[in-house]
Gaussian input, Z-matrix of N, CA and C with variables (Angstrom, degrees):
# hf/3-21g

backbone

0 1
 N
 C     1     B1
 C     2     B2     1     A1
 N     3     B3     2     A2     1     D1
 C     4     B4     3     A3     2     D2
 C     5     B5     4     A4     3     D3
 N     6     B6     5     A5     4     D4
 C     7     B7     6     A6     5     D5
 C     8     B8     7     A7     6     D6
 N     9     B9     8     A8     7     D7
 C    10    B10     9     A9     8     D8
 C    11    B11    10    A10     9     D9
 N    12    B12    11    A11    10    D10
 C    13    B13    12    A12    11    D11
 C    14    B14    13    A13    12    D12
 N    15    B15    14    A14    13    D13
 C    16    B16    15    A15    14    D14
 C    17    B17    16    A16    15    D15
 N    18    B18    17    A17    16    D16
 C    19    B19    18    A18    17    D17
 C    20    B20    19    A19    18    D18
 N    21    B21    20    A20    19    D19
 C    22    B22    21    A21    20    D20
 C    23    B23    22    A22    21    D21
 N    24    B24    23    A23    22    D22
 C    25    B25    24    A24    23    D23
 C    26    B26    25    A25    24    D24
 N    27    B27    26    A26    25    D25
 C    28    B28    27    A27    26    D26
 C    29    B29    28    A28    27    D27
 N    30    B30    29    A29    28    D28
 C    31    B31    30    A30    29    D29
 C    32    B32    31    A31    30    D30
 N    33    B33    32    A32    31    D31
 C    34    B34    33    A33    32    D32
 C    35    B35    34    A34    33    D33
 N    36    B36    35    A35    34    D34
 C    37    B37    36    A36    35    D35
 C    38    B38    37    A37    36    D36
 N    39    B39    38    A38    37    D37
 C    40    B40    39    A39    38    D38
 C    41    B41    40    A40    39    D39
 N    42    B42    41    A41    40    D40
 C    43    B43    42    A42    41    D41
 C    44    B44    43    A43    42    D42
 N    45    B45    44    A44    43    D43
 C    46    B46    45    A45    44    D44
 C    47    B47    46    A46    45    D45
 N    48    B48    47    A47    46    D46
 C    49    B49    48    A48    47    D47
 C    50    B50    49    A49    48    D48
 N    51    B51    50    A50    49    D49
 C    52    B52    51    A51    50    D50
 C    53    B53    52    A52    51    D51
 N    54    B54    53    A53    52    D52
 C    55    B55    54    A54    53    D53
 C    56    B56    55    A55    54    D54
 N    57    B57    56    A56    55    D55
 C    58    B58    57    A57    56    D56
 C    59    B59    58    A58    57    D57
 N    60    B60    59    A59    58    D58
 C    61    B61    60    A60    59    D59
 C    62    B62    61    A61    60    D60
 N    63    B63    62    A62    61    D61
 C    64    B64    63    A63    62    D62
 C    65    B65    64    A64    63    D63
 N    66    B66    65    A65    64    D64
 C    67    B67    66    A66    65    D65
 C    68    B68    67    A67    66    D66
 N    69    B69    68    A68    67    D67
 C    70    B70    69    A69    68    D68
 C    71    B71    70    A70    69    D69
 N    72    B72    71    A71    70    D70
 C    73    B73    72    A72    71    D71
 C    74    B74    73    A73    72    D72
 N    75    B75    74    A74    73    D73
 C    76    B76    75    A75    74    D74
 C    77    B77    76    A76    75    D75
 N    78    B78    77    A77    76    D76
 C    79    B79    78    A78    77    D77
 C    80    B80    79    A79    78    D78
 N    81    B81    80    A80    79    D79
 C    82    B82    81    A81    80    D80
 C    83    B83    82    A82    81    D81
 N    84    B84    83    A83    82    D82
 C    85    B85    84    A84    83    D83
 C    86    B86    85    A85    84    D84
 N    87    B87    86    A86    85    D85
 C    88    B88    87    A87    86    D86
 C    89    B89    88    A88    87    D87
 N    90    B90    89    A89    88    D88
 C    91    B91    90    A90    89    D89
 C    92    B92    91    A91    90    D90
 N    93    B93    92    A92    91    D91
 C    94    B94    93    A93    92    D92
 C    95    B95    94    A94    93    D93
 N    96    B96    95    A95    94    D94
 C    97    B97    96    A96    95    D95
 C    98    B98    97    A97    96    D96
 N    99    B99    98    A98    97    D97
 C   100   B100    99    A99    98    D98
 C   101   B101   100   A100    99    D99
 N   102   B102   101   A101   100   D100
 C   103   B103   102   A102   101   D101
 C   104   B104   103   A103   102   D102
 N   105   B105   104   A104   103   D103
 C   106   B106   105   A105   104   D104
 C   107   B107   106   A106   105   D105
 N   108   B108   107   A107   106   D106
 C   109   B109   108   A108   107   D107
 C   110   B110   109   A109   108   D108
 N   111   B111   110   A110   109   D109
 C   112   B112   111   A111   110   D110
 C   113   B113   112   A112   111   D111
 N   114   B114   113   A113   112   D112
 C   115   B115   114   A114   113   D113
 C   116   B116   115   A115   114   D114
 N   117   B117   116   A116   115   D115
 C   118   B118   117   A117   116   D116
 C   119   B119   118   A118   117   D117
 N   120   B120   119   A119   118   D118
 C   121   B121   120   A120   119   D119
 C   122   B122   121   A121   120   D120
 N   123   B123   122   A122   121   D121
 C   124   B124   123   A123   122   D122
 C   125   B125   124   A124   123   D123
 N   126   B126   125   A125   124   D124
 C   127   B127   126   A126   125   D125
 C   128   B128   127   A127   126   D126
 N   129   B129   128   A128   127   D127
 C   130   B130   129   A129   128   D128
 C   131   B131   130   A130   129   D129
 N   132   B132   131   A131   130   D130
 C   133   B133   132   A132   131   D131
 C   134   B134   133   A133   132   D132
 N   135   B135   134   A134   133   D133
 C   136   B136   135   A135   134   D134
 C   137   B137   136   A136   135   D135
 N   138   B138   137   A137   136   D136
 C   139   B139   138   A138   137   D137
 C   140   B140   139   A139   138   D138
 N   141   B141   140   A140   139   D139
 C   142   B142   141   A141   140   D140
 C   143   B143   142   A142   141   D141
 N   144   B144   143   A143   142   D142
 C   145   B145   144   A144   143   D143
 C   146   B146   145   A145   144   D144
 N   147   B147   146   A146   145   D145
 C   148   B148   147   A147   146   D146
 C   149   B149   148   A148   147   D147
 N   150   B150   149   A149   148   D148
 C   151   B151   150   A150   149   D149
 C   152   B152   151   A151   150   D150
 N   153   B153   152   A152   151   D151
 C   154   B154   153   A153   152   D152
 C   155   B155   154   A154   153   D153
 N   156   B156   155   A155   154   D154
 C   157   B157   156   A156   155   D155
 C   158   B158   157   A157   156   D156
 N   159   B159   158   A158   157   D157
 C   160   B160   159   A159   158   D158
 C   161   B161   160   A160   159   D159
 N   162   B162   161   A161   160   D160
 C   163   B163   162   A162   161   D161
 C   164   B164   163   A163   162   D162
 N   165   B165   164   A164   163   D163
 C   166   B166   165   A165   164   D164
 C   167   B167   166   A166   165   D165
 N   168   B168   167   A167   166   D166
 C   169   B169   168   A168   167   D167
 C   170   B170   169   A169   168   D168
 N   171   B171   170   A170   169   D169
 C   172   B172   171   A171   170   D170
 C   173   B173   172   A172   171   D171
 N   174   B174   173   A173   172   D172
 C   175   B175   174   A174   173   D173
 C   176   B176   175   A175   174   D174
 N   177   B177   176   A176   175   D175
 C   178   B178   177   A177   176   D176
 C   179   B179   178   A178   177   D177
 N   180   B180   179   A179   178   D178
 C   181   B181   180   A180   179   D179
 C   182   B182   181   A181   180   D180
 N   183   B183   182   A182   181   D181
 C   184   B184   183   A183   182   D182
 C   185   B185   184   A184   183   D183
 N   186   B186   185   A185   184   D184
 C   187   B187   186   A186   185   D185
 C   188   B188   187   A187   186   D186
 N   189   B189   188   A188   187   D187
 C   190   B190   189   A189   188   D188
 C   191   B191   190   A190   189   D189
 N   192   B192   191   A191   190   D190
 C   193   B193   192   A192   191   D191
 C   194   B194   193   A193   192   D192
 N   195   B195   194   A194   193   D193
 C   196   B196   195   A195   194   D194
 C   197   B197   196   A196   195   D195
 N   198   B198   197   A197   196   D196
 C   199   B199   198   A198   197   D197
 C   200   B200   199   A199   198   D198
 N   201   B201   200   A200   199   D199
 C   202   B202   201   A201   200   D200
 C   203   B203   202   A202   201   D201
 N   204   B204   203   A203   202   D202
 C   205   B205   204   A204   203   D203
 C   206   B206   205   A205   204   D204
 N   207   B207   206   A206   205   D205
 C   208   B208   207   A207   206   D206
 C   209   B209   208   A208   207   D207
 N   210   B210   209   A209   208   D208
 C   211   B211   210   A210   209   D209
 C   212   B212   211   A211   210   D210
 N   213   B213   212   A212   211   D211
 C   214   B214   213   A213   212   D212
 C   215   B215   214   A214   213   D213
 N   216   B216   215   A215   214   D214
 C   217   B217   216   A216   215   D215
 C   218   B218   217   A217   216   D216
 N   219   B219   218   A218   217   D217
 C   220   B220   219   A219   218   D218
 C   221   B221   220   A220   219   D219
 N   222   B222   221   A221   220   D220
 C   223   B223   222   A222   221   D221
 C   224   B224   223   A223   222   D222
 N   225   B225   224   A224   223   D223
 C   226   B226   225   A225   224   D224
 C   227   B227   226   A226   225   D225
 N   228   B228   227   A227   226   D226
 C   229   B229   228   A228   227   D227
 C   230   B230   229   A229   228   D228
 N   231   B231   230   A230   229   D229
 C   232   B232   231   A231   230   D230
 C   233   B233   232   A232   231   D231
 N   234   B234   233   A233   232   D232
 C   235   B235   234   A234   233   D233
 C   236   B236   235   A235   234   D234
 N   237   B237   236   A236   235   D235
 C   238   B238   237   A237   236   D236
 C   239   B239   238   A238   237   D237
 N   240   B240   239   A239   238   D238
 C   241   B241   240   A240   239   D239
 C   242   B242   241   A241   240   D240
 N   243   B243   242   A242   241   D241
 C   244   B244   243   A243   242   D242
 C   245   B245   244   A244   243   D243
 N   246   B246   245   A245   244   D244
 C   247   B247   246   A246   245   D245
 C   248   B248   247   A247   246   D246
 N   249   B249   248   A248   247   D247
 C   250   B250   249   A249   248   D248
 C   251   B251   250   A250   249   D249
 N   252   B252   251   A251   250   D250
 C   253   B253   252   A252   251   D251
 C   254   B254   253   A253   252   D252
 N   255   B255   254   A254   253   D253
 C   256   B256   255   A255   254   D254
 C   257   B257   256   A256   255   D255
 N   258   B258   257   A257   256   D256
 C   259   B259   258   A258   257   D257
 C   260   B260   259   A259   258   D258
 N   261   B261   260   A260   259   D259
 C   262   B262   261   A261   260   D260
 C   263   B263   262   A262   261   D261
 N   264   B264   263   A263   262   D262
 C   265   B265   264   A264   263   D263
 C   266   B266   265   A265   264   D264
 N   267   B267   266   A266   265   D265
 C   268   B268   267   A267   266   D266
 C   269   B269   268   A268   267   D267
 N   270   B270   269   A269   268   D268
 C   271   B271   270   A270   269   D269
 C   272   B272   271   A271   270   D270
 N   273   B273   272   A272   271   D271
 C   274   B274   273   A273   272   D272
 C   275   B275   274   A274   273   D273
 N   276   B276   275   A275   274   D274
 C   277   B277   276   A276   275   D275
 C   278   B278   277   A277   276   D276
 N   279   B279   278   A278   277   D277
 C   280   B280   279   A279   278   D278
 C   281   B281   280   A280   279   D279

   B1=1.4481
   B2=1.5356
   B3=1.4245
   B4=1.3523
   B5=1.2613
   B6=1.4852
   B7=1.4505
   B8=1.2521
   B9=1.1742
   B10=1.3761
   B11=1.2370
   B12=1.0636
   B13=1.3693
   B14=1.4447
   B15=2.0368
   B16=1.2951
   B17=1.5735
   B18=0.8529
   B19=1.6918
   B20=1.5345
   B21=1.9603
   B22=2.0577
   B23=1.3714
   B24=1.6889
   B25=1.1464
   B26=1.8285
   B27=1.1786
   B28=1.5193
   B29=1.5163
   B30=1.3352
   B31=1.5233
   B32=1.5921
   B33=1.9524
   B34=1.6729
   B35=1.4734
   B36=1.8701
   B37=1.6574
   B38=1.8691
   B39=1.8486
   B40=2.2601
   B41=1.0328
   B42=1.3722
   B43=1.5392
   B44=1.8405
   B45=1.0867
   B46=2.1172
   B47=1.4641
   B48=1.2449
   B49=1.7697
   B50=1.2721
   B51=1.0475
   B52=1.8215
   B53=1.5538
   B54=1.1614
   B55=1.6074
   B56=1.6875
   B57=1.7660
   B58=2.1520
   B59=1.9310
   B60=1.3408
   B61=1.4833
   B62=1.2458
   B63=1.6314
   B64=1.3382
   B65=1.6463
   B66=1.6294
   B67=1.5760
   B68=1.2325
   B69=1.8026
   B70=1.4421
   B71=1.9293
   B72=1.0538
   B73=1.8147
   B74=1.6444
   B75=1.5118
   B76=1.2125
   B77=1.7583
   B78=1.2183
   B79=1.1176
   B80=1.6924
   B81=1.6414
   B82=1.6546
   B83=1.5986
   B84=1.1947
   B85=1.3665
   B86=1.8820
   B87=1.9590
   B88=1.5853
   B89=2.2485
   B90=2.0943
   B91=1.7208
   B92=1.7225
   B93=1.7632
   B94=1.6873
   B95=1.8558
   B96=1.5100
   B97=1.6875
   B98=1.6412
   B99=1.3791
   B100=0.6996
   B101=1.8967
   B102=1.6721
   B103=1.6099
   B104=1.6187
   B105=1.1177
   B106=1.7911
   B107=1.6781
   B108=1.0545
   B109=1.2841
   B110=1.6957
   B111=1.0899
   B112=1.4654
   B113=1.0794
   B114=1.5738
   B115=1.9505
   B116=1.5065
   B117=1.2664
   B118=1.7215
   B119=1.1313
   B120=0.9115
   B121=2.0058
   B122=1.6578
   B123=1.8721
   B124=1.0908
   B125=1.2650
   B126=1.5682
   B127=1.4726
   B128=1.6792
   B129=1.4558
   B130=1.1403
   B131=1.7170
   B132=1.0636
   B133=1.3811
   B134=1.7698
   B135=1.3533
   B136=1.1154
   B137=1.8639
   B138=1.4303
   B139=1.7553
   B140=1.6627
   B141=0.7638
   B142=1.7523
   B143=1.8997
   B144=1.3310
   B145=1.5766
   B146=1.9619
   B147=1.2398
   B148=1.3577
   B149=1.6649
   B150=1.3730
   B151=1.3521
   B152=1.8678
   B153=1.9096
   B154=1.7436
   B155=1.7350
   B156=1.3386
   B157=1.2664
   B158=1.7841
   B159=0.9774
   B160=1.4812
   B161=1.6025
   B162=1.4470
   B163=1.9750
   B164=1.1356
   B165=1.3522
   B166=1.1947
   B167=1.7258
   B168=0.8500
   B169=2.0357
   B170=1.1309
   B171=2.2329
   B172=1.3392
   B173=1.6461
   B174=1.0881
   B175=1.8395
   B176=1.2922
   B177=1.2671
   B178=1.8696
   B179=1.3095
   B180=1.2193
   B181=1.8040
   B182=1.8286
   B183=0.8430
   B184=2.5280
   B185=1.2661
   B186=1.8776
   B187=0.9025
   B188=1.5712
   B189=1.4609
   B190=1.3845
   B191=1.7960
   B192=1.5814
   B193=1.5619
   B194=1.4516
   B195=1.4126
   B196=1.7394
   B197=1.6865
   B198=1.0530
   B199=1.6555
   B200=1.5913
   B201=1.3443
   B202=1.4558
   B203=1.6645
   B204=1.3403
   B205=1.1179
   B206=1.7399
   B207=1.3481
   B208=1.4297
   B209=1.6420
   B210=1.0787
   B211=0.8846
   B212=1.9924
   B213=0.7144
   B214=2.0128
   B215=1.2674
   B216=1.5579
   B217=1.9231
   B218=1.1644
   B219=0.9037
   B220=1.6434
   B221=1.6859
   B222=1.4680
   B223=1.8258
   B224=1.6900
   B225=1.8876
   B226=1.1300
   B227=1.5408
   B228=1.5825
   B229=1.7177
   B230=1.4504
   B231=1.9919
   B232=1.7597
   B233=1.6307
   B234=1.6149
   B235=1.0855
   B236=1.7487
   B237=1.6006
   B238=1.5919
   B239=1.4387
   B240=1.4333
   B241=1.4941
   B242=1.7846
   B243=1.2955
   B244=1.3506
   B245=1.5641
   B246=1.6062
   B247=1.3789
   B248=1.6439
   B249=1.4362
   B250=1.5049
   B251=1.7604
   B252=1.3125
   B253=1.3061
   B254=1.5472
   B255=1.5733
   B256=1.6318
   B257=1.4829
   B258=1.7187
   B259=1.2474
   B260=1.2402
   B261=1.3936
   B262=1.6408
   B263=1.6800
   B264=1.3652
   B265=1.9111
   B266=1.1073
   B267=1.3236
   B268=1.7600
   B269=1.2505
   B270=1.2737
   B271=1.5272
   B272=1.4799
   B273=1.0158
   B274=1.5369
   B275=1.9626
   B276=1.6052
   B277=1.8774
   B278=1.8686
   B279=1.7108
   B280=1.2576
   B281=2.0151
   A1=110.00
   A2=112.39
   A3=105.60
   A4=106.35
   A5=130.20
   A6=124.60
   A7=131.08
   A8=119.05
   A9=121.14
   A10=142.85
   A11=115.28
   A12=128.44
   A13=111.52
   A14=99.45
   A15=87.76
   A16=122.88
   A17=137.29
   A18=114.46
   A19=88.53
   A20=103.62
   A21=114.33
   A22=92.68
   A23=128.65
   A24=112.05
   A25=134.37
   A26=79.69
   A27=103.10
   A28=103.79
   A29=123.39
   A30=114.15
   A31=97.70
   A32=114.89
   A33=105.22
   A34=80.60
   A35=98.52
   A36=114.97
   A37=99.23
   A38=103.05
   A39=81.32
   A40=129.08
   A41=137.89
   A42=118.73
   A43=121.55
   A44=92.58
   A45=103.14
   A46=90.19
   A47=127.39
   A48=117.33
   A49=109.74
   A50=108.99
   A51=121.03
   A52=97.00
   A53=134.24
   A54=137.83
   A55=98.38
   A56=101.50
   A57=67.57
   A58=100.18
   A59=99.97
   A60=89.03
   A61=117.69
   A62=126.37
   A63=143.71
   A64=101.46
   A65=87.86
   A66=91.09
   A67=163.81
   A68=108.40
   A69=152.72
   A70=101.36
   A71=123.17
   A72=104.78
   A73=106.50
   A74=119.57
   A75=111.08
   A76=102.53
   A77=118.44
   A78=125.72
   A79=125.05
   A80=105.01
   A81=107.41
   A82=108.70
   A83=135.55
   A84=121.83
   A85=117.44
   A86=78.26
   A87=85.36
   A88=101.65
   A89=96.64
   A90=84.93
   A91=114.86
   A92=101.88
   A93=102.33
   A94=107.73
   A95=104.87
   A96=87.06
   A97=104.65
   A98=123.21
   A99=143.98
   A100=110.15
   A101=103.99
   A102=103.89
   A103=125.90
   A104=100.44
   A105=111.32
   A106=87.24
   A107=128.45
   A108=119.84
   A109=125.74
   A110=111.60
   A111=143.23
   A112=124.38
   A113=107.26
   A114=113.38
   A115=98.39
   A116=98.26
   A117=107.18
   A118=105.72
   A119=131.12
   A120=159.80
   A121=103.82
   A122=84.27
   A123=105.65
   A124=129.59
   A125=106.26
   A126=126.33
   A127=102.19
   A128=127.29
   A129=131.47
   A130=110.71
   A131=121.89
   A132=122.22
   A133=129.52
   A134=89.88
   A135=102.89
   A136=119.18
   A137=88.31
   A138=95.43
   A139=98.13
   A140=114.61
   A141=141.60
   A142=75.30
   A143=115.93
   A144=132.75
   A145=98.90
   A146=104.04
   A147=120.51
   A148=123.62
   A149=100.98
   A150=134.10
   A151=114.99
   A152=81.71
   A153=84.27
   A154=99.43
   A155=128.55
   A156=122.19
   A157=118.57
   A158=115.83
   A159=114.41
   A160=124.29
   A161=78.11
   A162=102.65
   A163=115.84
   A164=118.75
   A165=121.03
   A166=108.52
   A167=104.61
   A168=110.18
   A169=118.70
   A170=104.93
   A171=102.98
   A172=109.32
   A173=113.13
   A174=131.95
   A175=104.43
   A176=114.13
   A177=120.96
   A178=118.49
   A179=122.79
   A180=96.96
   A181=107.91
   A182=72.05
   A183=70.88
   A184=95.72
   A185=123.55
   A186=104.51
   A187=112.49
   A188=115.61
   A189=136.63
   A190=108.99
   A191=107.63
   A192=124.69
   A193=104.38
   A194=118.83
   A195=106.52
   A196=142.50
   A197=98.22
   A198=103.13
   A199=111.94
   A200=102.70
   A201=128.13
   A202=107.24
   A203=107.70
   A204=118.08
   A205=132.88
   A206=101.12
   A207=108.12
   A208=138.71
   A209=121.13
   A210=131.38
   A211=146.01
   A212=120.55
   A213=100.81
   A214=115.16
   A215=113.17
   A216=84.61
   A217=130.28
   A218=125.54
   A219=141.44
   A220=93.46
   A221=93.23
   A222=108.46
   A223=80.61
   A224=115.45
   A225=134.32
   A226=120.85
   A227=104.98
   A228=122.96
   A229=106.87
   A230=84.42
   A231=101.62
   A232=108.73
   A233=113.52
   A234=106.25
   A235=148.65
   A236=82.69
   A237=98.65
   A238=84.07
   A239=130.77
   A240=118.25
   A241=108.45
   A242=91.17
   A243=98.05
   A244=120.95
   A245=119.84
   A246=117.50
   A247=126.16
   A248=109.41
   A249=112.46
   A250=90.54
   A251=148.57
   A252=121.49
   A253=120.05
   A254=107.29
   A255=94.38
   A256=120.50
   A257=115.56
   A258=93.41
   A259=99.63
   A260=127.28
   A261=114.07
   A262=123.77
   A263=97.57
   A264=88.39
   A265=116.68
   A266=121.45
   A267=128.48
   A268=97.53
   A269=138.47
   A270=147.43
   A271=122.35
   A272=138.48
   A273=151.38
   A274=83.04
   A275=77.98
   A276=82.92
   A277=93.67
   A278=93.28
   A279=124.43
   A280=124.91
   D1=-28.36
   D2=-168.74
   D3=-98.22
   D4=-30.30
   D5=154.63
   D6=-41.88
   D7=-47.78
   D8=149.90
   D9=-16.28
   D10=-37.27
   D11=-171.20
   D12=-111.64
   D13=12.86
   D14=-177.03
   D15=-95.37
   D16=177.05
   D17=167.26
   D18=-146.20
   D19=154.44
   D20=-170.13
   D21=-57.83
   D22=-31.72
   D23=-156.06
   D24=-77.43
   D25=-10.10
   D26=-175.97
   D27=-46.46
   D28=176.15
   D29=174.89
   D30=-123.25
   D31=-16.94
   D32=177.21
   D33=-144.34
   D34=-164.19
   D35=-166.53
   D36=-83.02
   D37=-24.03
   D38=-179.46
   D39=-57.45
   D40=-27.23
   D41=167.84
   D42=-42.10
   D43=-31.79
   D44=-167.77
   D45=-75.99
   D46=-20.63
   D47=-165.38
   D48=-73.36
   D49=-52.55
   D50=-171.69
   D51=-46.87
   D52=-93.91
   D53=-155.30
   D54=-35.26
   D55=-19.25
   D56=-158.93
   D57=-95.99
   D58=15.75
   D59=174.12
   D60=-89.13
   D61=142.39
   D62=171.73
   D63=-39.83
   D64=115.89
   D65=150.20
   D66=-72.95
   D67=-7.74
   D68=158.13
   D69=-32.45
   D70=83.00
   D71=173.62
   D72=-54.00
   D73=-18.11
   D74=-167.00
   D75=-83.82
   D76=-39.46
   D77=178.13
   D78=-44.08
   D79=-178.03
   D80=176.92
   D81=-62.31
   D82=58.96
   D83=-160.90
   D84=-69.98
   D85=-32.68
   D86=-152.14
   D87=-74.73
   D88=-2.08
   D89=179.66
   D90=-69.32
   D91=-16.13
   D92=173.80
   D93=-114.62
   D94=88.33
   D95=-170.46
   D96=-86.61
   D97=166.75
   D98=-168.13
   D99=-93.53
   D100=112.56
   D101=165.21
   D102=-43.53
   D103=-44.69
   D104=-174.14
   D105=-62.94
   D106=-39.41
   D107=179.11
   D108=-50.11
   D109=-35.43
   D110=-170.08
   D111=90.66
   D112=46.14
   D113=-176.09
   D114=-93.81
   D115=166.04
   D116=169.36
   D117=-83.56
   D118=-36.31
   D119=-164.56
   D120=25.43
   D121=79.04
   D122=170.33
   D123=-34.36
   D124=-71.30
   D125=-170.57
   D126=-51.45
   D127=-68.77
   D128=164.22
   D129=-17.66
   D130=-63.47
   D131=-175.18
   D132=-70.59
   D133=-30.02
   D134=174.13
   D135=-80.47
   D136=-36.14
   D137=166.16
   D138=-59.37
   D139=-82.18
   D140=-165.78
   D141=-19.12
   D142=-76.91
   D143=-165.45
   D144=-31.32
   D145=-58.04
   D146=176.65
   D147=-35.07
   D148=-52.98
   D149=-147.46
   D150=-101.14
   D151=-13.00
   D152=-173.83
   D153=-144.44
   D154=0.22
   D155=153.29
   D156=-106.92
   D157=124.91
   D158=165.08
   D159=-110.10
   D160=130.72
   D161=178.75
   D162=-158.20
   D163=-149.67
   D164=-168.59
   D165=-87.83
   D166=-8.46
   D167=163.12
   D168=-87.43
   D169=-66.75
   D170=-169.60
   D171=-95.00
   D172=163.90
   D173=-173.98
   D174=-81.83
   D175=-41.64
   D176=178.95
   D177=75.70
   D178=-115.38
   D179=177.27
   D180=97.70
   D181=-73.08
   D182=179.22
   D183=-67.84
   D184=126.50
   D185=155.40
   D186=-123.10
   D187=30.78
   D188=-164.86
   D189=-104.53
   D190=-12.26
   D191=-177.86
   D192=-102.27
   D193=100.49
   D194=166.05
   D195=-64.11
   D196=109.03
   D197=-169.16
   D198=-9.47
   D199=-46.49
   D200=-167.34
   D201=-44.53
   D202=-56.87
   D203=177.79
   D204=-62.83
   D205=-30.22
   D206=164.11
   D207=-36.48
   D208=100.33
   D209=167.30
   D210=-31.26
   D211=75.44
   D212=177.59
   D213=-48.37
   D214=111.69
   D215=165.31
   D216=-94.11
   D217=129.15
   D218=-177.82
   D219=-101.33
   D220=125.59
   D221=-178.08
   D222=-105.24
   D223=-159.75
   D224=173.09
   D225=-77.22
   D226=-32.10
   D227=177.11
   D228=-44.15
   D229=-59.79
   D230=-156.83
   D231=-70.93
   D232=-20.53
   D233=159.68
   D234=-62.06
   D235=-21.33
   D236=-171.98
   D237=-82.78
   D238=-47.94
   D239=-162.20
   D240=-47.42
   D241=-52.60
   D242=-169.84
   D243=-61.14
   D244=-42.73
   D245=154.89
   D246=-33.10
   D247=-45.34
   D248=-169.74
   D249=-92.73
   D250=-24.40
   D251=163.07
   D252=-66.53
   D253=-33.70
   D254=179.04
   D255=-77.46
   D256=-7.72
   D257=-178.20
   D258=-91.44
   D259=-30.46
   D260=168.72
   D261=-55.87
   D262=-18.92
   D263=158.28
   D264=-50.45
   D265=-48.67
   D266=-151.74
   D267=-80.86
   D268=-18.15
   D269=176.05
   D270=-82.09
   D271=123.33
   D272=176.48
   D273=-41.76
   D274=142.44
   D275=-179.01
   D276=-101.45
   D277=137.50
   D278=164.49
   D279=-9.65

């Protein structure tokens, strides 16, 4: 289902996300959110991460998704983390 939605041209895996979420507004919508939305959609990515690299973490299994394309998601949290570690790079450590 999720290959499907993929096309070569894409440059990562969010274009394929959108179509496979439930169209129900009443439904679980928000467990597949939508990129066009402006989610990070973590879970999505992180499965995807799971499901299409293999090592000593992930099991792998997809071999129809190119690594290449995979995504990091960065939500708003993981952003702030990361703002306040890089500016403490630039700073003499403590």
């Amino acid at each position: 289902m999720f290959t499907a939605g993929m096309k070569p041209t894409d440059e990562t895996v969010l274009p394929a996300a959108g179509p496979i979420r439930p169209r129900n507004p009443r439904g679980p919508s928000y467990l597949i959110p939508r990129p066009e939305d402006g989610s990070a959609c973590k879970r999505m990515n992180l499965y995807l991460r799971w499901m299409v690299r293999k090592d000593a973490v992930d099991p792998g299994g997809w071999k129809d998704v190119p690594k290449s394309k995979l995504v990091v998601p960065l939500d708003t949290h993981m952003a702030k983390i990361a703002g306040r570690w890089a500016s403490r790079r630039g700073s003499p450590q403590r």
